[in-house]
C-alpha positions as CSV (number, residue, x, y, z in Angstrom):
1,X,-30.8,-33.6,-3.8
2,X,-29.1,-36.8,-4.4
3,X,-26.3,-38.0,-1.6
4,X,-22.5,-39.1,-2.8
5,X,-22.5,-43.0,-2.7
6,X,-19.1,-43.1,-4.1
7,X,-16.1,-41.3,-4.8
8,X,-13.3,-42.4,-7.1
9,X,-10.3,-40.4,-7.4
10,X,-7.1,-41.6,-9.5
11,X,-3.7,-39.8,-7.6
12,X,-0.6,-40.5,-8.9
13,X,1.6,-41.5,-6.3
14,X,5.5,-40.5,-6.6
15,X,6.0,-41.8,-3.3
16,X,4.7,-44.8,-1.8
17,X,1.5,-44.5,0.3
18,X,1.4,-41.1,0.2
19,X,-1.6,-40.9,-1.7
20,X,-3.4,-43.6,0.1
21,X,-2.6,-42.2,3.6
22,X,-3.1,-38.7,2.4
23,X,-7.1,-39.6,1.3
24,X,-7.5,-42.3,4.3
25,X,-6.6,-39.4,6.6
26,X,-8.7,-36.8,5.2
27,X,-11.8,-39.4,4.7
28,X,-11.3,-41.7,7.9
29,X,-11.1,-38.2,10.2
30,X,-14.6,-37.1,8.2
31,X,-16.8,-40.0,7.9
32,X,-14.9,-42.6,10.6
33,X,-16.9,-46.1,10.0
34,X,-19.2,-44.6,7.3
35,X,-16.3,-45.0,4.6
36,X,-14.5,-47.8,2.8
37,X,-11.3,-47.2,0.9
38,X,-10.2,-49.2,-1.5
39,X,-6.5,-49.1,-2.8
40,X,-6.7,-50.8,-6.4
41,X,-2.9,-50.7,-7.4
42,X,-1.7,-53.8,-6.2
43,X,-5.1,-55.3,-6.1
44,X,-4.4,-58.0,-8.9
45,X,-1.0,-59.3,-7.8
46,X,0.0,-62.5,-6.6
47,X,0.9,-61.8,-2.6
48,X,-2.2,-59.7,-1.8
49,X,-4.3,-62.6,-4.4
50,X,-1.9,-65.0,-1.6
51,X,-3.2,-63.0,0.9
52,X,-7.0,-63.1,0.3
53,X,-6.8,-66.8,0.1
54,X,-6.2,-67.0,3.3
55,X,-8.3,-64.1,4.6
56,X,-11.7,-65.4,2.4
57,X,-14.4,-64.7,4.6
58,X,-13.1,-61.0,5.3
59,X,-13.1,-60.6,1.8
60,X,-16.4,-61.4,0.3
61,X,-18.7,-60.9,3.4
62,X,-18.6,-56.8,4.5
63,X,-19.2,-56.0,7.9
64,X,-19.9,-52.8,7.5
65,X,-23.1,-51.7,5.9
66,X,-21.5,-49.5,3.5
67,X,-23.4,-49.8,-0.3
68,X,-20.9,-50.8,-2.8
69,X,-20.9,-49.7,-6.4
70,X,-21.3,-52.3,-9.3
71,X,-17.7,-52.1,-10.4
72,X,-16.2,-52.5,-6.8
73,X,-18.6,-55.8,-6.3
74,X,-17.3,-56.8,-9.8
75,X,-13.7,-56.5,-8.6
76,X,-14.6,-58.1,-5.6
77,X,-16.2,-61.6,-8.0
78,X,-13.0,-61.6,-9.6
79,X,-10.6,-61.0,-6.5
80,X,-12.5,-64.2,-5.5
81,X,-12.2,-66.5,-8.6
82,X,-8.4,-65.7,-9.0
83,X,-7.8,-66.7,-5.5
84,X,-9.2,-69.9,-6.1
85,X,-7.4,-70.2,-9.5
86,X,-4.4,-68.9,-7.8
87,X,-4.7,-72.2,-5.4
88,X,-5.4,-74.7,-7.8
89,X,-2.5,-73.0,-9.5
90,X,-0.2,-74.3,-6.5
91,X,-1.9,-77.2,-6.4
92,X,-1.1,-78.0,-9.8
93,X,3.0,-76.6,-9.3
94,X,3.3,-78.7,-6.5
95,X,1.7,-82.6,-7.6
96,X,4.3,-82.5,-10.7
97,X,7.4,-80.7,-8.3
98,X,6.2,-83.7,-6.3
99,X,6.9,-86.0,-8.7
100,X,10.2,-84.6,-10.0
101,X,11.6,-84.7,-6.5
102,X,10.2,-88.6,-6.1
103,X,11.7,-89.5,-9.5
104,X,15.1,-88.3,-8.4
105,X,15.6,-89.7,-5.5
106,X,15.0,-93.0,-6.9
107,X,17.5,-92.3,-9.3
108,X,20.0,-91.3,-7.0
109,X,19.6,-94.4,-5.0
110,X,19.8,-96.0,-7.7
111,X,22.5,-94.6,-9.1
112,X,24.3,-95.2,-5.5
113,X,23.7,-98.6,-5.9
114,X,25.3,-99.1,-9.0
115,X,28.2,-97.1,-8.2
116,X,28.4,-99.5,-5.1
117,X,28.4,-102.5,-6.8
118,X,30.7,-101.6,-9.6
119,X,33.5,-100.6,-6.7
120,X,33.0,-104.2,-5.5
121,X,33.7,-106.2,-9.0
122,X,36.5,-104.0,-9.1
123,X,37.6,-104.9,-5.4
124,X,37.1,-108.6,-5.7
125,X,40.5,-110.3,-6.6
126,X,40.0,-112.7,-9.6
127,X,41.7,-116.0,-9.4
């Protein structure tokens, strides 16, 4: 007889958490450190891609020696490369925003300038 390495359900969840918590509870109380659960809803979204940026080593390495299925070590490759497309994504938003806010305040003191100027030919009495 062969043991259960994994089990993947798919609950739908009305109300949020419930599902999660409801599983965690029933899995956690059985198999305490012996069990991983994975919630894959928001896996692919920007804040928890955010948030695995800055939590990389957690991520990748596992500290518990629990065997992962090919699919979950898949999703874990690609959690990985989006968060560092996701920073050379900022990287590239913030050189040109950079740029954009250089570029206009030159043009405002510039702009100040010439509005400075013009209000002193028009002060200056002409004889």
């Amino acid at each position: 007889m062969k043991n259960v390495d994994s089990y993947e359900c798919i609950i739908p969840e009305p109300v949020d958490e419930l599902a999660y918590n409801t599983v965690n509870s029933i899995f956690n109380g059985s198999y305490k450190d012996k069990c991983l659960i994975i919630k894959n809803t928001d896996r692919f979204s920007s804040k928890v891609i955010q948030k695995q940026l800055k939590t990389m080593k957690q991520s990748v390495v596992m500290d518990k020696a629990i065997e992962l299925p090919y699919w979950e070590n898949a999703s874990r490759m690609a959690e990985f490369d989006l968060s560092i497309l996701y920073f050379i994504k900022v990287l590239l938003f913030i050189i040109p925003s950079a740029t954009c806010l250089f570029i206009a305040i030159i043009f405002s003191k510039r702009l100040r300038y010439r509005i400075v100027t013009l209000k002193k030919q028009k002060t200056v009495p002409t004889s």
